[in-house]
C-alpha positions as CSV (number, residue, x, y, z in Angstrom):
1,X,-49.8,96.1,31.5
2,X,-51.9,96.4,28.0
3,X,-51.4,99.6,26.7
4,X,-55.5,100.9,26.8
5,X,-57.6,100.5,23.0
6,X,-60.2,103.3,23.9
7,X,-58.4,106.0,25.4
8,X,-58.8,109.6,23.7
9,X,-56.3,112.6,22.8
10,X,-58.5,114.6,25.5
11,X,-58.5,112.4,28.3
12,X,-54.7,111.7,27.8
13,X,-54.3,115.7,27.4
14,X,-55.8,115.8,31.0
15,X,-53.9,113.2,32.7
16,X,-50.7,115.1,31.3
17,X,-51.1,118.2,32.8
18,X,-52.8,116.8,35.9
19,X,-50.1,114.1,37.1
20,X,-46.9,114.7,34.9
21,X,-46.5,118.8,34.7
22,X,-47.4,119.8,31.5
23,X,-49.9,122.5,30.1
24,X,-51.3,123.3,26.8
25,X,-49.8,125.9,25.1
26,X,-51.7,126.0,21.8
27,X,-53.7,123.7,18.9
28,X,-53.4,123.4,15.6
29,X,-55.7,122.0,13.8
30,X,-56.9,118.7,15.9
31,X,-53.3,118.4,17.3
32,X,-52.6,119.8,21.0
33,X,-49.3,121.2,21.7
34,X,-48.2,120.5,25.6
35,X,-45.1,122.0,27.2
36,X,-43.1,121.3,30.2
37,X,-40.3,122.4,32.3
38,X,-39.4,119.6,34.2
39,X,-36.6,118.4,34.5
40,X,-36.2,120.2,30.9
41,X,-38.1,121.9,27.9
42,X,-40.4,119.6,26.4
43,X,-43.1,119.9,23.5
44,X,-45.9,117.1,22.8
45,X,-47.7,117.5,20.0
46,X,-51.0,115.2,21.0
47,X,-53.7,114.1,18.2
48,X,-57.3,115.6,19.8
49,X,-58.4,112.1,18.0
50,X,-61.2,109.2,19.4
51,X,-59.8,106.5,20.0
52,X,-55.8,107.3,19.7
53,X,-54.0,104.9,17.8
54,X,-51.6,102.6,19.9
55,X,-48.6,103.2,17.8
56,X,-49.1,106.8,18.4
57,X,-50.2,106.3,22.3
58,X,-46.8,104.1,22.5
59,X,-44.7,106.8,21.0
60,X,-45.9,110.0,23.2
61,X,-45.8,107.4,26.3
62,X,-42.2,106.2,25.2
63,X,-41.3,110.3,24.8
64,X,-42.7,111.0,27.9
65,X,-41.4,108.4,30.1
66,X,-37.5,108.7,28.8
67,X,-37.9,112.7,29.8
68,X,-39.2,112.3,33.4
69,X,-36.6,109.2,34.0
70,X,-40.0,107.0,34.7
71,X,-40.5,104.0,33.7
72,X,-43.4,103.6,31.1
73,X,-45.7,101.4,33.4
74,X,-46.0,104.6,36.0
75,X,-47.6,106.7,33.1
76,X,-50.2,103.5,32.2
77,X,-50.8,103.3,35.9
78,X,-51.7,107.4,36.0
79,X,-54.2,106.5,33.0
80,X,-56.6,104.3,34.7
């Protein structure tokens, strides 16, 4: 599946902590810093930008995917 072209640092924020377990812990500047617990300590940092970049989209979904031990089509699926 396409990776989606309009999809912003907020609404991927919110699908984070809605489906995958994470939650913000603070911002700096226009970046968003998410944490989790599961499996392991993670920290995202997440551009609050509109539209996000797809080589930046790919690399938090790349990140994200290899530390839940899903594959990266599950995440696109959770964003539509």
């Amino acid at each position: 599946m396409k990776v989606p072209r309009d999809l912003s640092g907020t609404q991927l924020i919110k699908v984070l902590c809605r489906d995958w377990g994470y939650h913000q812990i603070h911002q700096e500047g226009s970046h968003v810093i998410l944490q989790t617990e599961t499996p392991a300590h993670q920290r995202l940092s997440v551009p609050n930008h509109n539209p996000l970049r797809i080589g930046t989209l790919n690399a938090i979904l790349r990140a994200v995917a290899a530390h839940k031990g899903v594959d990266r089509q599950a995440l696109l699926d959770s964003l539509r």
